[in-house]
N, CA, C and O atoms as a GROMACS GRO file, in nm:
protein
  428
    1UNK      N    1  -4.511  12.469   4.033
    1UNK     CA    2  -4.560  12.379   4.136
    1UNK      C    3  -4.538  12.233   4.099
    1UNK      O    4  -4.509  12.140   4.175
    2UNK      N    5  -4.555  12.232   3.995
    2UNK     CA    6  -4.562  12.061   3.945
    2UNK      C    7  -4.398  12.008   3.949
    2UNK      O    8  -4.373  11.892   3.980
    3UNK      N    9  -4.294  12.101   3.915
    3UNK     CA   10  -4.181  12.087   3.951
    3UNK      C   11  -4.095  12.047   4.060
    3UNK      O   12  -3.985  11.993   4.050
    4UNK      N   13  -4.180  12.090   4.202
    4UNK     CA   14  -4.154  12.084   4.312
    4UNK      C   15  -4.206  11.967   4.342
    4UNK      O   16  -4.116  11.883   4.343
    5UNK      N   17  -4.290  11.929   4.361
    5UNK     CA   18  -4.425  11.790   4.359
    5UNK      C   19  -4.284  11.716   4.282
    5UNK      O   20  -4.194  11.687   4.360
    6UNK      N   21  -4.269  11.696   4.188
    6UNK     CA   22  -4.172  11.626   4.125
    6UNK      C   23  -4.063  11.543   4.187
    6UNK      O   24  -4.033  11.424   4.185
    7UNK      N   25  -4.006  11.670   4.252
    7UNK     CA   26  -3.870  11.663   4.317
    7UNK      C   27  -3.893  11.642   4.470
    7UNK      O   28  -3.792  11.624   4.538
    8UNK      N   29  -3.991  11.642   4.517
    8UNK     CA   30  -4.032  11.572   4.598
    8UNK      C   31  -4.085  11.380   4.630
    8UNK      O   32  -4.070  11.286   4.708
    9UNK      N   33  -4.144  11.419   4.516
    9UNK     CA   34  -4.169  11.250   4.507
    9UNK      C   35  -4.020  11.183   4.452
    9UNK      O   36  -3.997  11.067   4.488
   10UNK      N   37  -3.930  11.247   4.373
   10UNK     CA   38  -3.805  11.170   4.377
   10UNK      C   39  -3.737  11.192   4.457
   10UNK      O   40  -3.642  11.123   4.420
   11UNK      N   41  -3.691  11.260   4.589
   11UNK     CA   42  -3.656  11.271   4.684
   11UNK      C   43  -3.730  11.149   4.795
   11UNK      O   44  -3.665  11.070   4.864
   12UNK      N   45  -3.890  11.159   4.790
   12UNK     CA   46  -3.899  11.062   4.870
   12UNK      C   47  -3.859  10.900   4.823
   12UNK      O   48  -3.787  10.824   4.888
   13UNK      N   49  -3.910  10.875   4.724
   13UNK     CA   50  -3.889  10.771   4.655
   13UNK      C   51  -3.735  10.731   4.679
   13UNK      O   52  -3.727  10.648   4.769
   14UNK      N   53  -3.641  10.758   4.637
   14UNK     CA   54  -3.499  10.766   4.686
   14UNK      C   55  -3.459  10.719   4.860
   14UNK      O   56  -3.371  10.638   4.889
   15UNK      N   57  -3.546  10.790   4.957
   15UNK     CA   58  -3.529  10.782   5.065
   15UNK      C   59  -3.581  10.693   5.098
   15UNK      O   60  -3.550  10.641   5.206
   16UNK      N   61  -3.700  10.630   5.004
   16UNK     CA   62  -3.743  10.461   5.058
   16UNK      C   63  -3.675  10.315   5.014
   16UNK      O   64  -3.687  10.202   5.061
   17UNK      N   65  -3.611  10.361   4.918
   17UNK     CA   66  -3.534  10.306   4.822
   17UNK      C   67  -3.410  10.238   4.951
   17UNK      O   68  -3.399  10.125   4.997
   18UNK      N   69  -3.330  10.368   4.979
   18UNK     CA   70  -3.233  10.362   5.095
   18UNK      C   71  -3.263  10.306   5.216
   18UNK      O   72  -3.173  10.243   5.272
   19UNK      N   73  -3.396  10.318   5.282
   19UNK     CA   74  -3.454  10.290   5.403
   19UNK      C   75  -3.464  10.148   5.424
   19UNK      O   76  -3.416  10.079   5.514
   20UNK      N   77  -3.560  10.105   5.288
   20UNK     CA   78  -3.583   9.928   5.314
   20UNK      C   79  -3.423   9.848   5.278
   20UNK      O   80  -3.408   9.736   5.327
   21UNK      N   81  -3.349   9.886   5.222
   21UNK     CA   82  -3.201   9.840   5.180
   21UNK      C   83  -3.153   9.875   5.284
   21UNK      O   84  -3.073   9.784   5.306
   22UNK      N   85  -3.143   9.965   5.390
   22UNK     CA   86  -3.063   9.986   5.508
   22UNK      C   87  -3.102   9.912   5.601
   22UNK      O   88  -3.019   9.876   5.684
   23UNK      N   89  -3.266   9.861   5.614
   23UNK     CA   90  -3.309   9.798   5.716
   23UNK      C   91  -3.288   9.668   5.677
   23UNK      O   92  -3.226   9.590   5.748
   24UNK      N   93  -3.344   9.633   5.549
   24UNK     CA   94  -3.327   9.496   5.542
   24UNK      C   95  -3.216   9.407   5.576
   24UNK      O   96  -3.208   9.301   5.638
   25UNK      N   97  -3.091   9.516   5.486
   25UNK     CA   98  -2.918   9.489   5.534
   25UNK      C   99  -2.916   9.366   5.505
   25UNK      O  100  -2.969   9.324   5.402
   26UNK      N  101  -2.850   9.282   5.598
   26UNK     CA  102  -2.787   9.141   5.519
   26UNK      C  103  -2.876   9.024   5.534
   26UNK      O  104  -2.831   8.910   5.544
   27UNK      N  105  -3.026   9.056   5.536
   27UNK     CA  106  -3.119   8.981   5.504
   27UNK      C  107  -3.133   8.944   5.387
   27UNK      O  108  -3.162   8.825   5.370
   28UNK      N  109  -3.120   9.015   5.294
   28UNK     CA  110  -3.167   8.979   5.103
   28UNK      C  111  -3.040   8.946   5.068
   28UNK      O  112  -2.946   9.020   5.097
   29UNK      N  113  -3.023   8.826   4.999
   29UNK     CA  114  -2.891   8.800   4.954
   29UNK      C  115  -2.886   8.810   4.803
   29UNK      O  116  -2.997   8.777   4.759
   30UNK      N  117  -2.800   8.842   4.704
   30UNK     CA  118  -2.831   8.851   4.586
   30UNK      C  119  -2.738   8.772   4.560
   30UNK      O  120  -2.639   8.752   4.630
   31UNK      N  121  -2.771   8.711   4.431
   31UNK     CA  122  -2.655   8.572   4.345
   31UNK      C  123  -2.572   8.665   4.292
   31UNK      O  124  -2.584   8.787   4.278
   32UNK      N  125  -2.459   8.567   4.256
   32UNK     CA  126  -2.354   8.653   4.255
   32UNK      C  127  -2.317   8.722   4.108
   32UNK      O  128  -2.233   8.810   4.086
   33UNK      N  129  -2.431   8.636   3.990
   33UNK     CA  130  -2.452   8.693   3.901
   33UNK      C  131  -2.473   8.896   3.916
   33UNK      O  132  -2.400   8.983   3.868
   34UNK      N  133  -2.589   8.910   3.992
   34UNK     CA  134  -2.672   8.990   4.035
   34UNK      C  135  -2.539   9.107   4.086
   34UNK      O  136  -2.520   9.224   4.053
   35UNK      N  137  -2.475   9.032   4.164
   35UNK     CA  138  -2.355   9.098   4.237
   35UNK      C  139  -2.255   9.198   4.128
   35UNK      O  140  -2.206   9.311   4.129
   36UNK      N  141  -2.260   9.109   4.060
   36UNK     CA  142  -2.144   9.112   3.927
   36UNK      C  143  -2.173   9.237   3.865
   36UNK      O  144  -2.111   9.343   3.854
   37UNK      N  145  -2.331   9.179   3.814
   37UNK     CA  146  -2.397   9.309   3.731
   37UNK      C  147  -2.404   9.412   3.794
   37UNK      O  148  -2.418   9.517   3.731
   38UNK      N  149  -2.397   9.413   3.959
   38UNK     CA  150  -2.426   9.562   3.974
   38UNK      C  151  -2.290   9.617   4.018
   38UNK      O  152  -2.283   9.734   4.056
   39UNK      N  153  -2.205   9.554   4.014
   39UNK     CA  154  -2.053   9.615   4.016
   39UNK      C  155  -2.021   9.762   3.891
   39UNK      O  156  -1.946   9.860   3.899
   40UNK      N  157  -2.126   9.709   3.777
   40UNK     CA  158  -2.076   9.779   3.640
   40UNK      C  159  -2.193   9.896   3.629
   40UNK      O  160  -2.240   9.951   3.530
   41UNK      N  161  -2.216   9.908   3.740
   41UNK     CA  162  -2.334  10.018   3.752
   41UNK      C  163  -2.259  10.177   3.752
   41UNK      O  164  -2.269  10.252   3.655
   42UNK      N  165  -2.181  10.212   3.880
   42UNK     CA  166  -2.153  10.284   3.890
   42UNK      C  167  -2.047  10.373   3.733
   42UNK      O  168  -2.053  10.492   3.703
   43UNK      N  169  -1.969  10.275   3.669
   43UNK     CA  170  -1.910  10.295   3.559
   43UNK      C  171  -2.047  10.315   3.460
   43UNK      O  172  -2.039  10.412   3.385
   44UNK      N  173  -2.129  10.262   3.455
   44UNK     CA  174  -2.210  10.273   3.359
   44UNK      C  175  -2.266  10.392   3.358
   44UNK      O  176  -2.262  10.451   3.250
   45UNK      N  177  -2.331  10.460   3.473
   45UNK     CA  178  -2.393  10.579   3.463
   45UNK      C  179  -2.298  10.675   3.481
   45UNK      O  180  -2.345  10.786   3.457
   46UNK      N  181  -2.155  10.678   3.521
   46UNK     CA  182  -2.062  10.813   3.473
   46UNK      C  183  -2.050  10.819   3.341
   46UNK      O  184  -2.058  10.930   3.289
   47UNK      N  185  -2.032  10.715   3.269
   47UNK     CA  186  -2.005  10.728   3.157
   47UNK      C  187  -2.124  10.731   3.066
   47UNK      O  188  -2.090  10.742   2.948
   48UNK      N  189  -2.267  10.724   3.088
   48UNK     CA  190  -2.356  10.790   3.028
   48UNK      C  191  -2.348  10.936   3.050
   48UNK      O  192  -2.335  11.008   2.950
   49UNK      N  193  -2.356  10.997   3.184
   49UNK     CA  194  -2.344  11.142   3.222
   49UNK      C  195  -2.265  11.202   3.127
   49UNK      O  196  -2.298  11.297   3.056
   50UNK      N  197  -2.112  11.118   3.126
   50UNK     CA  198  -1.980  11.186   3.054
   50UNK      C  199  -1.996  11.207   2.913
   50UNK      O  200  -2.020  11.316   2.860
   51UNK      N  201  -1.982  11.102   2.856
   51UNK     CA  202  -1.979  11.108   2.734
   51UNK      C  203  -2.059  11.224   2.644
   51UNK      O  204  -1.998  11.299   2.568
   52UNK      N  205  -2.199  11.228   2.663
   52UNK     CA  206  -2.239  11.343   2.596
   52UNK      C  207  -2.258  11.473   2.622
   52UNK      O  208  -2.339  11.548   2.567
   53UNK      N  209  -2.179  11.497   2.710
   53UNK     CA  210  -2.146  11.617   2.752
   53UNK      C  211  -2.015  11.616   2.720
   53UNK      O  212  -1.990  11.728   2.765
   54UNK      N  213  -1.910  11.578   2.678
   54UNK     CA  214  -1.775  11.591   2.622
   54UNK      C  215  -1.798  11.619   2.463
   54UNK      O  216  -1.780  11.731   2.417
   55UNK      N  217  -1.850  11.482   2.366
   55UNK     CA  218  -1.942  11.514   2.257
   55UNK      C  219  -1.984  11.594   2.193
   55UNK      O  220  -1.934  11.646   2.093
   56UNK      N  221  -2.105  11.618   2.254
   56UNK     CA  222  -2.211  11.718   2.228
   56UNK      C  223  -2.153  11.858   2.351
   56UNK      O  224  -2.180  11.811   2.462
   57UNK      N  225  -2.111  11.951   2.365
   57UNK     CA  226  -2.117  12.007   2.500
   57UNK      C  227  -2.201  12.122   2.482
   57UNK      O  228  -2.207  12.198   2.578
   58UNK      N  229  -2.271  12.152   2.375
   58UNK     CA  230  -2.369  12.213   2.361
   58UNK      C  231  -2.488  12.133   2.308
   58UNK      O  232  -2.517  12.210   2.216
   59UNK      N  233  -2.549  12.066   2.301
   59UNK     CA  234  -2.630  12.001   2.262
   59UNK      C  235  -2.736  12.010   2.132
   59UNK      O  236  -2.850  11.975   2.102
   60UNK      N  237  -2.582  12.105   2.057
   60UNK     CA  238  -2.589  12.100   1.929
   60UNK      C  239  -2.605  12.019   1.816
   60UNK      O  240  -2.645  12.056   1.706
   61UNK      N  241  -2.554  11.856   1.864
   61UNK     CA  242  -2.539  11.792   1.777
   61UNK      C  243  -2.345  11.738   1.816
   61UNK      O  244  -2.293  11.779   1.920
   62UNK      N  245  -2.266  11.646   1.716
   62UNK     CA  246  -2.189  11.650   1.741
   62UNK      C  247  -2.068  11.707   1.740
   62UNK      O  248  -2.018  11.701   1.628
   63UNK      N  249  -1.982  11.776   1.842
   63UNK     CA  250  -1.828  11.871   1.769
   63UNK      C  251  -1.729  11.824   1.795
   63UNK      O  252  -1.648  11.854   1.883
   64UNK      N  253  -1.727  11.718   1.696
   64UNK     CA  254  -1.607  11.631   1.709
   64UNK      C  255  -1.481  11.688   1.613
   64UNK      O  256  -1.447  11.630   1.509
   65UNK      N  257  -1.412  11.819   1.667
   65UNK     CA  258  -1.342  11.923   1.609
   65UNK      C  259  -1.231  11.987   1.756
   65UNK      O  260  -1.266  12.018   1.870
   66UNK      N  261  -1.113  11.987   1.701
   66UNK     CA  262  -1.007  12.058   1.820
   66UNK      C  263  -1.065  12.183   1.852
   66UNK      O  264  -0.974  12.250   1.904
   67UNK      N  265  -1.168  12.249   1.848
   67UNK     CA  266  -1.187  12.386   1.900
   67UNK      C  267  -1.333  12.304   2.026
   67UNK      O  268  -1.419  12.367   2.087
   68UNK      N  269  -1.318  12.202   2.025
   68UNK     CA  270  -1.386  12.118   2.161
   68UNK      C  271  -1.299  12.096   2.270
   68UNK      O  272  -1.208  12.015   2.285
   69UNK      N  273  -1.354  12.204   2.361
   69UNK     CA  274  -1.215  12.209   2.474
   69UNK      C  275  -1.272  12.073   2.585
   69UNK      O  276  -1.202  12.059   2.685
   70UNK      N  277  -1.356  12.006   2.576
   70UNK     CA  278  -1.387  11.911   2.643
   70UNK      C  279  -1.365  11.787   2.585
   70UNK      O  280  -1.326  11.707   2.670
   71UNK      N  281  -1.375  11.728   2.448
   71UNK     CA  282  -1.300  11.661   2.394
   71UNK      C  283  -1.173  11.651   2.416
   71UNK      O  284  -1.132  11.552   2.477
   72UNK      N  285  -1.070  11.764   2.366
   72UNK     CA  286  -0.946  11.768   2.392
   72UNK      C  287  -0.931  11.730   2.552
   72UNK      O  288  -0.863  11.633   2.588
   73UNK      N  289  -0.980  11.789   2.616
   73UNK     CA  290  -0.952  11.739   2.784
   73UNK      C  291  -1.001  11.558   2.812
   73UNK      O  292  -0.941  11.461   2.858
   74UNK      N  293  -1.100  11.575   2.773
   74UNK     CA  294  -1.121  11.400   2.730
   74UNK      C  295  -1.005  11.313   2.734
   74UNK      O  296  -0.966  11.234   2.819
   75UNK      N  297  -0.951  11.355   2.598
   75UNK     CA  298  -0.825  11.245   2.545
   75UNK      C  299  -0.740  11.226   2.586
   75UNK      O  300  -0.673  11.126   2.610
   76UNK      N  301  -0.732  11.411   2.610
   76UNK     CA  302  -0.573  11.430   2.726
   76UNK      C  303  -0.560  11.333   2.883
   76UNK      O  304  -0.462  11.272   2.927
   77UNK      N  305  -0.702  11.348   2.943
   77UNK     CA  306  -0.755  11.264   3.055
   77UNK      C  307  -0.716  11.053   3.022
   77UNK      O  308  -0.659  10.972   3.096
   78UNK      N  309  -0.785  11.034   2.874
   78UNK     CA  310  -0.776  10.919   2.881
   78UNK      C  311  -0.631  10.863   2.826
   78UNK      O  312  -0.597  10.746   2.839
   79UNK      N  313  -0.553  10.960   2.765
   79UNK     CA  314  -0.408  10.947   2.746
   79UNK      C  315  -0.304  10.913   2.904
   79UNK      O  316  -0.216  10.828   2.914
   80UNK      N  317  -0.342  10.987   2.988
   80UNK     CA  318  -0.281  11.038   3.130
   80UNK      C  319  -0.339  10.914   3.200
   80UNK      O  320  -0.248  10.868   3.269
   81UNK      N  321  -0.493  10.812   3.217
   81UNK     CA  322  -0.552  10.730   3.275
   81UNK      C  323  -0.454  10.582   3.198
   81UNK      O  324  -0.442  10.484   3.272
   82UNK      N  325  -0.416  10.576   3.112
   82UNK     CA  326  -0.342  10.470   3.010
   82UNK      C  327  -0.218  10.467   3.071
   82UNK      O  328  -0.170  10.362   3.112
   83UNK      N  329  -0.167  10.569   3.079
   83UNK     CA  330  -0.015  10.565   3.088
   83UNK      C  331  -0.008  10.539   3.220
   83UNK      O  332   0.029  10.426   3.252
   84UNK      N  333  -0.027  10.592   3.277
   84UNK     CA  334   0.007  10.595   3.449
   84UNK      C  335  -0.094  10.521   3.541
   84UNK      O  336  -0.064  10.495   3.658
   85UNK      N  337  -0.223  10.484   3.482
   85UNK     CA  338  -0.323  10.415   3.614
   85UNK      C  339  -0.340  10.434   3.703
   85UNK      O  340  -0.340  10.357   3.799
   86UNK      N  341  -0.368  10.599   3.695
   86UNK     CA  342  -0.391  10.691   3.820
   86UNK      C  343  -0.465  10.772   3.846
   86UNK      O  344  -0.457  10.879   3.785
   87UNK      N  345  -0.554  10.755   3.934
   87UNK     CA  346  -0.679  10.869   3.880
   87UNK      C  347  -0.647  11.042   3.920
   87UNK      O  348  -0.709  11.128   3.858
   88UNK      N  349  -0.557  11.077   4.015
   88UNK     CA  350  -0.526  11.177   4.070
   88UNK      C  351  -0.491  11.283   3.950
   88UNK      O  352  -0.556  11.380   3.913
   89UNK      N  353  -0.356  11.228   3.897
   89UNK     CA  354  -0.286  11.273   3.767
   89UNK      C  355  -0.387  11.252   3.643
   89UNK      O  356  -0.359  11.295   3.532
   90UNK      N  357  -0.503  11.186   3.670
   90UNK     CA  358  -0.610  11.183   3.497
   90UNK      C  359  -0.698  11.280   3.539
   90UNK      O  360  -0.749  11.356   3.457
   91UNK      N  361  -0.720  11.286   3.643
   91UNK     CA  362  -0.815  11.425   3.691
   91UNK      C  363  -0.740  11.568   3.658
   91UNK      O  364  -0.792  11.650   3.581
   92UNK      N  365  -0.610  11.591   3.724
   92UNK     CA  366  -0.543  11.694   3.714
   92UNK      C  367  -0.505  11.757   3.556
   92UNK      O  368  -0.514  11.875   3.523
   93UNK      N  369  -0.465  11.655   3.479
   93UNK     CA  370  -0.420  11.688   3.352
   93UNK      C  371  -0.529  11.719   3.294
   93UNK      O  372  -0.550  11.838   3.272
   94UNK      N  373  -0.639  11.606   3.250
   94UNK     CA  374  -0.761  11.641   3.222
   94UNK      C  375  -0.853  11.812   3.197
   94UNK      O  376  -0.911  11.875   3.109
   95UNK      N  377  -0.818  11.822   3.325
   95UNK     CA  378  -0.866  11.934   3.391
   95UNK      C  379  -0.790  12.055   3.336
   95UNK      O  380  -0.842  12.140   3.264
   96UNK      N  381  -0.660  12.055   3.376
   96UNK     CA  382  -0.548  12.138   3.363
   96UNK      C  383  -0.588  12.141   3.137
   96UNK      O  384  -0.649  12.235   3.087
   97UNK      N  385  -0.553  12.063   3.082
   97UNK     CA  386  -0.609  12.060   2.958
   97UNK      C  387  -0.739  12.116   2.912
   97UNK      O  388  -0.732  12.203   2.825
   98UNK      N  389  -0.850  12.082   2.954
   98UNK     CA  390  -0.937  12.144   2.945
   98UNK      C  391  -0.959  12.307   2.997
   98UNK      O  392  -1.012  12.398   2.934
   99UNK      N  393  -0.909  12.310   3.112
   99UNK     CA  394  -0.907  12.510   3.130
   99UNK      C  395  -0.819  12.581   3.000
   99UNK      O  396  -0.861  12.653   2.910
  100UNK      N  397  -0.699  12.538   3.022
  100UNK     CA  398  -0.616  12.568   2.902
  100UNK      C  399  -0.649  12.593   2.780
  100UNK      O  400  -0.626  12.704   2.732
  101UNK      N  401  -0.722  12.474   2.693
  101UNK     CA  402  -0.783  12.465   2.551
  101UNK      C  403  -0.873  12.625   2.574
  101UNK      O  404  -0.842  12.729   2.518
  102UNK      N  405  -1.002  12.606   2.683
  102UNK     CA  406  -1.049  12.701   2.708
  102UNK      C  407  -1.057  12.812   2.694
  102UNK      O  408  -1.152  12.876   2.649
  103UNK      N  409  -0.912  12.867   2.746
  103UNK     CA  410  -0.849  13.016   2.816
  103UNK      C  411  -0.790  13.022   2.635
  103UNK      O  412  -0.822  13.118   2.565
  104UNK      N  413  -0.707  12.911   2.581
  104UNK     CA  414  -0.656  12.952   2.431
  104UNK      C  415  -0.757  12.971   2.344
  104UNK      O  416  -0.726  13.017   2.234
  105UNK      N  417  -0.860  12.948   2.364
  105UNK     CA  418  -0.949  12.929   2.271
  105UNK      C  419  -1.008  13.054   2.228
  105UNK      O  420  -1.022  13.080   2.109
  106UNK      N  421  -1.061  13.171   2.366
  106UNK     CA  422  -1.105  13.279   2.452
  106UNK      C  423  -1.050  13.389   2.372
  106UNK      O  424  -1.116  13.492   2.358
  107UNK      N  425  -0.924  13.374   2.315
  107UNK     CA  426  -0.812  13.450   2.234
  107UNK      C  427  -0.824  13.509   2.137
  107UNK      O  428  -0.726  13.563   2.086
   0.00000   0.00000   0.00000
């Protein structure tokens, strides 16, 4: 029960969050400092999400070792994002790398 209650109050909370920012709209102006900083938001929290789940992908501690098929897909990803500056092809390889390591690993 307390779980639900939980996920409720962050569900609503969220939806008020959105509500007064949708209504207010281009009433609140923010400096452009403010602007700046929240440009580096969205990068900031993928790459909290990411990182320790590539890392750690069991939350073992760290397996910073080639039998880390998410690491390896990692590098392969940020090798493929370097070269080409493309997110389509850093997703695909990435990906394609990581099943692979996977499926060899399985062996």
């Amino acid at each position: 029960m307390n779980i639900t209650l939980i996920i409720i109050g962050m569900a609503v909370i969220t939806c008020l969050i959105k509500a007064i920012i949708f209504v207010m709209g281009d009433r609140v102006a923010f400096s452009p400092l403010l602007k700046k900083a929240l440009a580096f938001v969205p990068v900031t929290v993928l790459t909290a999400i990411i990182v320790p789940m590539v890392l750690s992908p069991h939350g073992q501690g760290l397996e910073l070792n080639w039998r880390n098929p998410q690491l390896i897909g990692a590098l392969a990803a940020i090798v493929v994002c370097v070269a080409t500056r493309r997110q389509l092809p850093t997703i695909f390889i990435g990906l394609l790398v990581f099943f692979g390591w996977q499926l060899a690993g399985s062996f």
